[in-house]
N, C-alpha and C positions, 0 to 999 in steps of 0.2 A: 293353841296352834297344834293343829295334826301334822306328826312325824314319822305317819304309816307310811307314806309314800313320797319318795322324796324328787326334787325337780334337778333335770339334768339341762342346763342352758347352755347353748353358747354356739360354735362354729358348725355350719351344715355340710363341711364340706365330705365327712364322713359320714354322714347319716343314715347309710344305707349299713354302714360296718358297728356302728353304735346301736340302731334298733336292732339288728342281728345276734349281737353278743347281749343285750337285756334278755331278748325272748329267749336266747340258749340258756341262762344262768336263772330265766326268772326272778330279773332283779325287781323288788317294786318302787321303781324310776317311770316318774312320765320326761318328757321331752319337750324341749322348746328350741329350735333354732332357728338363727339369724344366717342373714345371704353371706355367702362364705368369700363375696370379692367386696366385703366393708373393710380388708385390714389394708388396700390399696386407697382409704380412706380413712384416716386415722381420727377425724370429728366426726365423721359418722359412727365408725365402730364405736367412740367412746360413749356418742347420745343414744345409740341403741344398747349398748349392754349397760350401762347407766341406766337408764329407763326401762330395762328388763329387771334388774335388781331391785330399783325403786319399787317397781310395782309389787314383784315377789318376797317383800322385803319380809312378809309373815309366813312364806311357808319355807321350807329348808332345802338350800339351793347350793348343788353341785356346778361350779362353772367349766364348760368342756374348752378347753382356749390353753395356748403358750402364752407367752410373753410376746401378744399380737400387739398391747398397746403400751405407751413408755409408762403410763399410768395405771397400768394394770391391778398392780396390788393395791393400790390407795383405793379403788375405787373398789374392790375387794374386801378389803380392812372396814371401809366405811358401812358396809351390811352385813359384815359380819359375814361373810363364806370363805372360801378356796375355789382353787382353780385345781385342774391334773396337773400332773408334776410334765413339764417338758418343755423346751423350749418354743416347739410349734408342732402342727401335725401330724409335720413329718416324722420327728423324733421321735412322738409317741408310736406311731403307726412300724418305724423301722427298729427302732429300740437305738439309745444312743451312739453306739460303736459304731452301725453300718451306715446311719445317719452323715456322721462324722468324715467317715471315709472315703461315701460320694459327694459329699461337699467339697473336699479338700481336694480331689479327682475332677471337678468343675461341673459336679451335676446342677440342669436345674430341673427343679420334682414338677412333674406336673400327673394329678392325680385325676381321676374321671370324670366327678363334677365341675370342675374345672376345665378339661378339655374343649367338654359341650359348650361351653361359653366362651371359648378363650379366643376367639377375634374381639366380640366383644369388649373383654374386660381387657385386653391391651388397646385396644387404639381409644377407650374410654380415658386409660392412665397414661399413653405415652404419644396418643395421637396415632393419626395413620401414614407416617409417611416411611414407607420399609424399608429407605436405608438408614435412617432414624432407631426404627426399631431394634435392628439389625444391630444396630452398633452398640445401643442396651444390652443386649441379652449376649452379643458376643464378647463384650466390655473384660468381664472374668467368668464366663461359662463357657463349658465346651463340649457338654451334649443334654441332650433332652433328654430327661430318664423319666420314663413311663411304668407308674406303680400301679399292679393291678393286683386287687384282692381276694380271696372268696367272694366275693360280694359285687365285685364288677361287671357289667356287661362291655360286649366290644364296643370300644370305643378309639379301634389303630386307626379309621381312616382320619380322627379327628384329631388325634393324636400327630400323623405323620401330614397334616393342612399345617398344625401350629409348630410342625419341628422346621416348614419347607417358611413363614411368614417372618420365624428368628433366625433363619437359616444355621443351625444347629443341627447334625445328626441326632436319631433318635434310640434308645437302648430303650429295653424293657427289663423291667424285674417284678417278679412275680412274688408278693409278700402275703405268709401267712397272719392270723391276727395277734398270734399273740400276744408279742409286745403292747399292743392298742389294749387287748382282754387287760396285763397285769396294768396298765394307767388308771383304769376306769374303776377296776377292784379295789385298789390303793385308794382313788381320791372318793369312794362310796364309804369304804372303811372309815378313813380317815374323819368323811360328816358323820357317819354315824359313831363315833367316838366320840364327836366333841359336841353332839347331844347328849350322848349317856351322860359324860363329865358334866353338862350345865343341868339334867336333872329334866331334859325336855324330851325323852322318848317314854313312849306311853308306857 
């Protein structure tokens, strides 16, 4: 098994902030990701990253995902990899603390790749009928916060379509990567650690 260059799997919803920060560090990481509205599909998400695993099961595979699936780790454990440390992408992308505190403030994240699809992937998961919706998303949320990156293009008018369909006010916050850079460092470190320990890096 070659261990020059290692596979980074898993959620696309950042992909534009994960190939950014490889090419900045010159990590040697390729990339594979899955459509980032499978975790509003919980047997999907688990036959595709199951089935992404299976098949990479011989090269050495960084998984980029929270605690998207209840099954997460088992299915982890059973190829032998890891995931980034974080609860989801948001966490990693904001770092815990700010996370935390627009959650508990009634945010709900919606991020750029996301946007662009988001009639879709709501009336896909909760159906089309808007006072339906409505009463979802205003159930315990009380604004739309809008994360944009280095790495973002405009995405407000699509942004302020999906704030007016949940009827939710919309906030923006503008996040650097850090946080996302020190997850991605940690869980590269961390596989290349427990190749040296097994004796499998060249």
């Amino acid at each position: 098994m070659s261990t020059d260059r290692l596979l980074l799997g898993g959620c696309g919803i950042l992909r534009k902030e994960v190939q950014w920060l490889i090419a900045r560090h010159g990590w040697p990481v390729d990339t594979l990701f899955l459509d980032s509205a499978l975790h509003c599909d919980l047997e999907r998400l688990g036959k595709g990253l199951a089935g992404t695993l299976e098949r990479r099961r011989q090269s050495p595979v960084v998984v980029f995902y929270g605690a998207c699936h209840p099954h997460m780790d088992q299915m982890l454990d059973a190829t032998g990899t890891l995931r980034t440390e974080g609860q989801n992408c948001v966490e990693m992308l904001l770092g815990h603390e700010r996370f935390t505190q627009e959650l508990v403030e009634g945010a709900y994240f919606l991020l750029e790749e996301w946007a662009h699809r988001w009639f879709a992937i709501t009336y896909r998961t909760f159906g089309t009928n808007p006072d339906v919706i409505r009463g979802i998303f205003q159930g315990d949320r009380r604004y739309l916060l809008g994360l944009r990156t280095p790495c973002s293009g405009d995405f407000a008018r699509e942004a302020e379509a999906a704030a007016d369909l949940v009827g939710l006010p919309l906030r923006w916050l503008d996040v650097p990567l850090d946080h996302l850079d020190a997850v991605l460092s940690d869980a590269i470190a961390r596989k290349r650690g427990a190749l040296d320990a097994a004796g499998l890096t060249p």
